[in-house]
N, C-alpha and C positions, 0 to 999 in steps of 0.2 A: 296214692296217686301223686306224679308231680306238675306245680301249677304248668299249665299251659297257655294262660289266656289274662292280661291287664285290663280289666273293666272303666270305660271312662265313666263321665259324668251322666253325658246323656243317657246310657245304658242300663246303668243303675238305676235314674231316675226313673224309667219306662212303667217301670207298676204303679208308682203313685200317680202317672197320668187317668186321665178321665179314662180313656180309650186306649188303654194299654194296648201293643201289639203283639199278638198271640206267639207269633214266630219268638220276639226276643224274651217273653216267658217262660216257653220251652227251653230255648237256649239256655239259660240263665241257671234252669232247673235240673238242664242235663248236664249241663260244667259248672256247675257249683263247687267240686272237688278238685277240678282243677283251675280254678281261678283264684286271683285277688285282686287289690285295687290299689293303686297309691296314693299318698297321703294328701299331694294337693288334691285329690279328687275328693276328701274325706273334708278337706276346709272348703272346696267350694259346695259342697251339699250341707256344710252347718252354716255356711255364708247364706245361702239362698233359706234355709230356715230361719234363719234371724230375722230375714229382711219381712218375713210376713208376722201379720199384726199379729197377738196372740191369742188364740182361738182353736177350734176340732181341727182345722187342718193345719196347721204350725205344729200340733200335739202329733198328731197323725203322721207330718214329715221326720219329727224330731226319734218317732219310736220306733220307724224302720229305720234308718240310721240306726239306733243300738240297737235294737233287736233282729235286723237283719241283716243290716251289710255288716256292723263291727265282729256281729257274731258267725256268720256266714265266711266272709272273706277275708284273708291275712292285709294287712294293712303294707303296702313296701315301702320305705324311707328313700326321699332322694338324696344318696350317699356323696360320699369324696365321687367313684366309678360313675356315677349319673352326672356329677358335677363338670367332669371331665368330659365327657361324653356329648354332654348338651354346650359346655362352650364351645365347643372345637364347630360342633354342627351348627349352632346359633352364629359362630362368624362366618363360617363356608356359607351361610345362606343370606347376609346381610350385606356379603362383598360380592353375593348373584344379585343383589336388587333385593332380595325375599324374606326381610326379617320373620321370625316365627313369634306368635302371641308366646308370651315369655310361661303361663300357664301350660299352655299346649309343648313348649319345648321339656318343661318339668316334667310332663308324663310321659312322654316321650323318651327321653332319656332313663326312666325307671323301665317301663318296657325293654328300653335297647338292652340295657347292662343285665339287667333281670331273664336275658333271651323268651320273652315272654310276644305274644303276638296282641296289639294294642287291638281291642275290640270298641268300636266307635260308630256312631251313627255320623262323625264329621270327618269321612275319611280325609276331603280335600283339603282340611286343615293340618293333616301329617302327613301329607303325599309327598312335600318335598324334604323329607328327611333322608337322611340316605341310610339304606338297608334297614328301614324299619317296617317289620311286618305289620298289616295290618287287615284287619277284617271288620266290615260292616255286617250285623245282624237282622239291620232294618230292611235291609233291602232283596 
């Protein structure tokens, strides 16, 4: 099957919450074969494991991280094509007024060039990218 779907952070995150949401479980469970993630999304989930003291739930965040997203979902690099991709958009939105969180433009751009559809529980945080699909699960 070929990927169809960029998983952010928050999305990912959603089963180690207390109160997972059932819908982005299913989701998750039923495009697993056509999804992956990108790499800043892969530093900011060992960034947010660091930051908790060491303990069952540091161990707990650290082992889906390898045991399910690294193993689950391909990893995409943001390349020269993303690189390109996200300056061009990062100055078109800074000479509107609307700089983009420099994180959110990385994954961004991995989606764009990747023609992959950015799946996000923050869609209004990539709204003003131009021609980037995007799909909320949460909602």
């Amino acid at each position: 099957m070929r990927l169809r779907y960029l998983l952010d952070t928050n999305i990912l995150s959603e089963p180690l919450s207390k109160s997972p949401d059932k819908k982005v479980l299913r989701l998750l469970n039923e495009h697993a074969n056509e999804s992956a993630t990108a790499a800043p999304v892969i530093h900011e989930l060992r960034y947010g494991s660091k930051l908790l003291q060491p303990s069952r739930r540091r161990a707990d965040v650290e082992r889906y991280i390898d045991e399910v997203v690294l193993r689950v979902y391909p990893v995409l690099a943001y390349d020269q094509a993303a690189a390109e991709w996200h300056a061009e958009e990062r100055a078109r939105l800074h000479k509107a007024g609307k700089p983009p969180p420099h994180f959110d433009g990385l994954i961004a751009a991995i989606a764009k060039v990747n023609r992959l559809v950015l799946v996000t529980a923050n869609v209004k945080d990539f709204r003003a990218f131009k021609d980037l699909a995007v799909e909320n699960w949460k909602a």
